[in-house]
N, C-alpha and C positions, 0 to 999 in steps of 0.2 A: 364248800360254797353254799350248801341249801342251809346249813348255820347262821350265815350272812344274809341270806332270803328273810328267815324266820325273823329275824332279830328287828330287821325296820319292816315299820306298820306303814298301810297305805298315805296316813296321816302325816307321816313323816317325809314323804315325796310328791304329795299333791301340793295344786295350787291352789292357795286357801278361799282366793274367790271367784265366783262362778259369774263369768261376766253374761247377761241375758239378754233379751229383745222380745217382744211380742210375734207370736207366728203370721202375724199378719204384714210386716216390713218386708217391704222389693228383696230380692237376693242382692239387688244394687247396692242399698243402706247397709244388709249384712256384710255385704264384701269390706265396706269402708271401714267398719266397725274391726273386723279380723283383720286388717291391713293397720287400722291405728292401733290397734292392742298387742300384736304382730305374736295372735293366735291362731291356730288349726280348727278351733269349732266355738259354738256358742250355744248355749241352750236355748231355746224357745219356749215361750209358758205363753199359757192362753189369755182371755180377758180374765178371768179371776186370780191370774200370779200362778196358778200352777204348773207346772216343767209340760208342755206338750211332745216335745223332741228334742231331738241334735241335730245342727244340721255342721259340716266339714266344710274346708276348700275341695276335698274330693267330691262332695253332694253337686259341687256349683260347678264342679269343671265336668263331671258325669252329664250331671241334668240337665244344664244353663249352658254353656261355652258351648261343648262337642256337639249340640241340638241343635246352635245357632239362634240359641230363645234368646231374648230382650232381658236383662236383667232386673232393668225396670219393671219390667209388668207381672213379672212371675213372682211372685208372692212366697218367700221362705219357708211358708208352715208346707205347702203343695209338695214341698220336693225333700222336707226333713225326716230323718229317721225317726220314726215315733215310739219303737222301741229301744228305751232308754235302759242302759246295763248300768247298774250300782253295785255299789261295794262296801261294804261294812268300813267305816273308817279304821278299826282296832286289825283287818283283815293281814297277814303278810302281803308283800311286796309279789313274793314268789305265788301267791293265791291269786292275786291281780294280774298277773301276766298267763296263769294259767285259763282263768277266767276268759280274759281277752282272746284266746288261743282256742279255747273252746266254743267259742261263740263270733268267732268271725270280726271281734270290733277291736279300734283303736282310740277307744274314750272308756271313761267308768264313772260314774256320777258317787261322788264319794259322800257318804248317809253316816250320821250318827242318830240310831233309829231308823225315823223316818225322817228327818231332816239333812237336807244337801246343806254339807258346809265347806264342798269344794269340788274338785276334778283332778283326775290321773291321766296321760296318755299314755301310749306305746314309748312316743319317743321319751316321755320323761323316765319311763322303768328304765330304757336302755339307756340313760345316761346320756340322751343327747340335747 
């Protein structure tokens, strides 16, 4: 099996495009956007285009739903994960789920260089 790890690059199982929004949009708009895309996260970049965070349906049900907060008024960038975990595109499959595992997250912002030219999750390693 860790042959079959080796063999597909993260390249090979990410999603090639990284859908975004500005961290300034209600958690409201985000929800509508992950419900139309029928995604688990989005990236957020600031006013100059650059990535600020992630934020999940887990961030909004954690920080917004369970709190009782208005989703309107609480503002995306407030409750995003700001540290954002990447992953060399040429990287194995098996490096990315060890990565993930090592560090607690269920996203990987997939770089060739320093450029994002997609994303990985948990569920898409396990095949779901």
């Amino acid at each position: 099996m860790s042959d079959f790890n080796t063999l597909l690059a993260v390249k090979d199982l990410m999603t090639p495009s990284i859908i975004t929004a500005p961290d300034c949009i209600s958690v409201l708009e985000t929800s509508k956007i992950l419900t139309e895309k029928e995604i688990g996260s989005i990236v957020l970049t600031d006013d100059s285009g650059h990535i600020s965070g992630i934020l999940t349906l887990r961030d909004i049900v954690v920080k917004v739903v369970a709190e009782s907060k208005n989703p309107a008024a609480v503002k995306a960038g407030s409750i995003m994960s700001s540290e954002v975990q990447k992953i060399d595109c040429d990287s194995s499959i098996f490096e990315a789920r060890q990565l993930m595992s090592d560090l607690g997250v269920k996203h990987l912002i997939v770089v060739d260089g320093n450029k994002p030219i997609g994303i990985v999750s948990a569920t898409t390693l396990l095949g779901g």
